[in-house]
N, C-alpha and C positions, 0 to 999 in steps of 0.2 A: 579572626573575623567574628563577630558577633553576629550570630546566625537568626536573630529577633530583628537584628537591623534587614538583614536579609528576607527575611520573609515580611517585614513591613514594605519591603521595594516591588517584592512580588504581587503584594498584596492589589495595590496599586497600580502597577502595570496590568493585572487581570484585571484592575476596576475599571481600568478607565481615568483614571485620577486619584487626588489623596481625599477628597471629598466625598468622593464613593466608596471609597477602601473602607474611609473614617467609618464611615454611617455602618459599612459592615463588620469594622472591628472596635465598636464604639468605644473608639478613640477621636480627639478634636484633630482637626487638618494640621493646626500647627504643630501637636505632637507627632503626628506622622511624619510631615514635613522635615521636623526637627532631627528626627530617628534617621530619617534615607540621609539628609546630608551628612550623618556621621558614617550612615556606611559609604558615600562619595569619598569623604574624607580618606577613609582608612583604604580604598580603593585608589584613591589617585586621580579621580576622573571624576566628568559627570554623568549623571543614569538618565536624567531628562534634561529638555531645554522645552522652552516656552512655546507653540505656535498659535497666538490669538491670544485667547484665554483657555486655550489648551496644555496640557503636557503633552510632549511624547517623546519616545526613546532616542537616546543619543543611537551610534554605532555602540558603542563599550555599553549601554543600558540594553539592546538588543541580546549582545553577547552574555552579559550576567542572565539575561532573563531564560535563556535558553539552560544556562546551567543551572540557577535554580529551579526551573520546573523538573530536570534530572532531582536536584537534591530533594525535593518536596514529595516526589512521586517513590523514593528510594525510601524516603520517613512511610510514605501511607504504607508500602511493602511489608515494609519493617515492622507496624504496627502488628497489619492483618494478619502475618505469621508467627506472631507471638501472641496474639489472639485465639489462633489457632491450635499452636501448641498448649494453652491454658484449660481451652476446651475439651483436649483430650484429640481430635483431630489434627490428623498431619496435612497440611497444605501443598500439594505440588506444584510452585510458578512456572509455566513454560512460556518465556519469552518467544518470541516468533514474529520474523521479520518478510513484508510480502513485498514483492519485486511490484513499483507501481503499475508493470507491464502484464498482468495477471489477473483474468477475469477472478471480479469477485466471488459468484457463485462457483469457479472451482477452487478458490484458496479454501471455499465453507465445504466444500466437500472432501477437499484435503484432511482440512482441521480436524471435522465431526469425529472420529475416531478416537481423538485426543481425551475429547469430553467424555466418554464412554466407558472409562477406563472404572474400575471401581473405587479409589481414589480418590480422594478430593482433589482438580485442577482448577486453578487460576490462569488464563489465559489473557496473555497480553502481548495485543498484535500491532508491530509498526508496519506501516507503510512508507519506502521510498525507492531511490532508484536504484538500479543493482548494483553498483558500486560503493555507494552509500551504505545498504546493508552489508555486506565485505566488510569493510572497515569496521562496523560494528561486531560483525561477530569474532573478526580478528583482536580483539581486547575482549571478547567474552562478554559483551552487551546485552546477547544472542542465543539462544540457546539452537536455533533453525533460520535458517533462509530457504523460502520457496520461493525458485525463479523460475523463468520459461527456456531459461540456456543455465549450461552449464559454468563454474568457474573456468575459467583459459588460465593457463600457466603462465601469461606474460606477469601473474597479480603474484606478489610477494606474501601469499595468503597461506597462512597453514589452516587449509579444512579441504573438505572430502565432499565429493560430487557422490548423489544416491538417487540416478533415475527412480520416478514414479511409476510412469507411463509417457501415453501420445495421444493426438485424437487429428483425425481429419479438421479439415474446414467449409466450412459451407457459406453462404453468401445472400445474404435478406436485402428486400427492397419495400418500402412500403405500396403497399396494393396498387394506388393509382401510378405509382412508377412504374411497377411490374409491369402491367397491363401497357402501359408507351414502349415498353423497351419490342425493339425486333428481331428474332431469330433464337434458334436454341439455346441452351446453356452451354457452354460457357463464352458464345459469338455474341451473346447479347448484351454482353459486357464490353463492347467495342466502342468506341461514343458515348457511353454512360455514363451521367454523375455519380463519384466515386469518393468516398470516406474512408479515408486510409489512416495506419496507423503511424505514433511517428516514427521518423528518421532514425532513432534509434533503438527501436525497437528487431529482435529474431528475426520473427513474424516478416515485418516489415522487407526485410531484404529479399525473403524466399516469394515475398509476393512479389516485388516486382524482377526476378526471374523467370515465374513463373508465368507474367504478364505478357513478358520479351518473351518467350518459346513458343507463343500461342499467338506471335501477333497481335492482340488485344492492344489496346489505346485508349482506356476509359480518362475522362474529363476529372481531374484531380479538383476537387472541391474543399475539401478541407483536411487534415493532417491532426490526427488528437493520440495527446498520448493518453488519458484518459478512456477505455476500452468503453463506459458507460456512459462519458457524455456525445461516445462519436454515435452509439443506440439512441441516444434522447434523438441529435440531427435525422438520423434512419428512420426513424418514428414517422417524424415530420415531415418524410420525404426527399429529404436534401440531397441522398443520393444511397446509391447501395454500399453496404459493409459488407465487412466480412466479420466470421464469428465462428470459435470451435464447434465441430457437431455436436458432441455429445451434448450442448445447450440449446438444441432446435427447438424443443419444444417449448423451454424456458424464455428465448429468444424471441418468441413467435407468440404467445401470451402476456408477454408485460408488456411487447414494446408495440403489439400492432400489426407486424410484419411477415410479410408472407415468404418463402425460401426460393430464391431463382435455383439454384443446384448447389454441390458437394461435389469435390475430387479428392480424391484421394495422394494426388499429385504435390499437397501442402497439407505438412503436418507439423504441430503443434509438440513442442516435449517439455515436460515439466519437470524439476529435479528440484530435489530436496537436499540444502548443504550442511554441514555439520562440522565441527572441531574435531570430531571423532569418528576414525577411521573405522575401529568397530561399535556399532551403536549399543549404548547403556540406557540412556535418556528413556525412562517408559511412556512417555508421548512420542517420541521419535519412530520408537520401536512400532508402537501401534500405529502410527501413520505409514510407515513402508511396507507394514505387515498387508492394514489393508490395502498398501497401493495396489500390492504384486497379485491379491485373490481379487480385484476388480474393482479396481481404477478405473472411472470415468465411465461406466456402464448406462449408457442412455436408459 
């Protein structure tokens, strides 16, 4: 494969078009043009099809695009660690993979300790689902997975489960809901509109356990797996969340919202996974180190 034909497909597909690509890699449309249908050619397939006077990507142009942005982002890698090394500076990459299930202000609390280190770290964070990170760090994509549950044994996965910690949960409403709802905490959750997280989420299950032992019957309003866009709805009142404690305060200044109560009855556990049963990785180390001297400290 001629990897020029390839990054002129890229180019493209990030522009927008071969028109835009052109202007950014001042090159004319027709030689770009010319360039992707030979990496079509030597592919087998086609990377675009017409809609309008649009491009856009085939299935098979989707799937190349995906892999080269791996290959493009492995060159910048490659660059900036031989850069590194030229400078006389050693570079640490710590890949790190966050479960989408995973408030962000605790994945940055996680992290912060990474960055601390006296060492130069390069920090590059994916986000997806926790299955999704598995498989990557199973081929070593991966240097870490922080998820909210542990790996289960039913996954053909060689890596190692390394609690953090835990934190209660507590439950925000925005003011003027607060203020209509009747009765103490946690009865006043009974008939209330209720922002739940999704289906498949931990979290999720212990809540509605927790829901059923208490009798409660809150009004299901909307289901996000997105922890920050079901706070944006909260904001706006659309109904009460839930949200770990140790971010009450944080919780309660970005978003507006006032706290109906905390049980202790739904807890939250965090683990960090690894390929390595004993940990070497000096970011890794430094993330468990500070997990275990105070983790999640309001």
């Amino acid at each position: 494969m001629n990897f020029k034909h390839l990054y002129y497909f890229w180019a493209a597909a990030k522009g927008g078009g071969v028109v835009r690509a052109g202007e950014q890699l001042h090159i004319t449309p027709q030689t770009l043009s010319t360039q992707i249908k030979l990496l079509e050619d030597r592919l087998g397939c086609r990377l675009f099809r017409k809609s309008g006077r649009r491009l856009e990507l085939t299935e098979e142009g989707r799937t190349a695009l995906r892999y080269a942005d791996q290959i493009f982002a492995l060159g910048a890698e490659l660059e900036a660690a031989l850069q590194g090394a030229r400078d006389g500076e050693r570079t640490l990459d710590f890949r790190v993979g966050i479960a989408d299930s995973v408030p962000k202000a605790i994945a940055y609390r996680l992290l912060e300790p990474a960055l601390a280190l006296t060492m130069q770290v390069r920090l590059v964070c994916h986000e997806g689902t926790f299955d999704d990170l598995l498989a990557q760090i199973s081929v070593h994509r991966l240097d870490l997975v922080i998820a909210d549950e542990a790996m289960g044994k039913r996954l053909s996965v060689k890596a190692f489960n390394h609690p953090l910690g835990t934190t209660t949960m507590s439950f925000f409403a925005a003011p003027e809901l607060k203020r209509s709802l009747t009765g103490s905490f946690p009865k006043c959750l009974d008939g209330a509109p209720m922002l739940y997280q999704g289906a498949s989420s931990a979290m999720r299950q212990r809540l509605d356990f927790w829901l059923a032992e208490h009798a409660l019957r809150p009004r299901l309003i909307g289901e996000f797996d997105d922890a920050a866009l079901m706070k944006a709805f909260g904001s706006e009142g659309r109904g009460v969340f839930m949200s770990p404690t140790v971010l009450e305060m944080e919780t309660c200044s970005q978003y507006g919202v006032k706290l109906l109560g905390r049980t202790p009855e739904l807890v939250e556990e965090f683990f960090a996974i690894s390929v390595e049963r004993r940990i070497t990785h000096p970011c890794v180390i430094a993330i468990t180190q500070a997990a275990r001297g105070q983790f999640l400290k309001a």
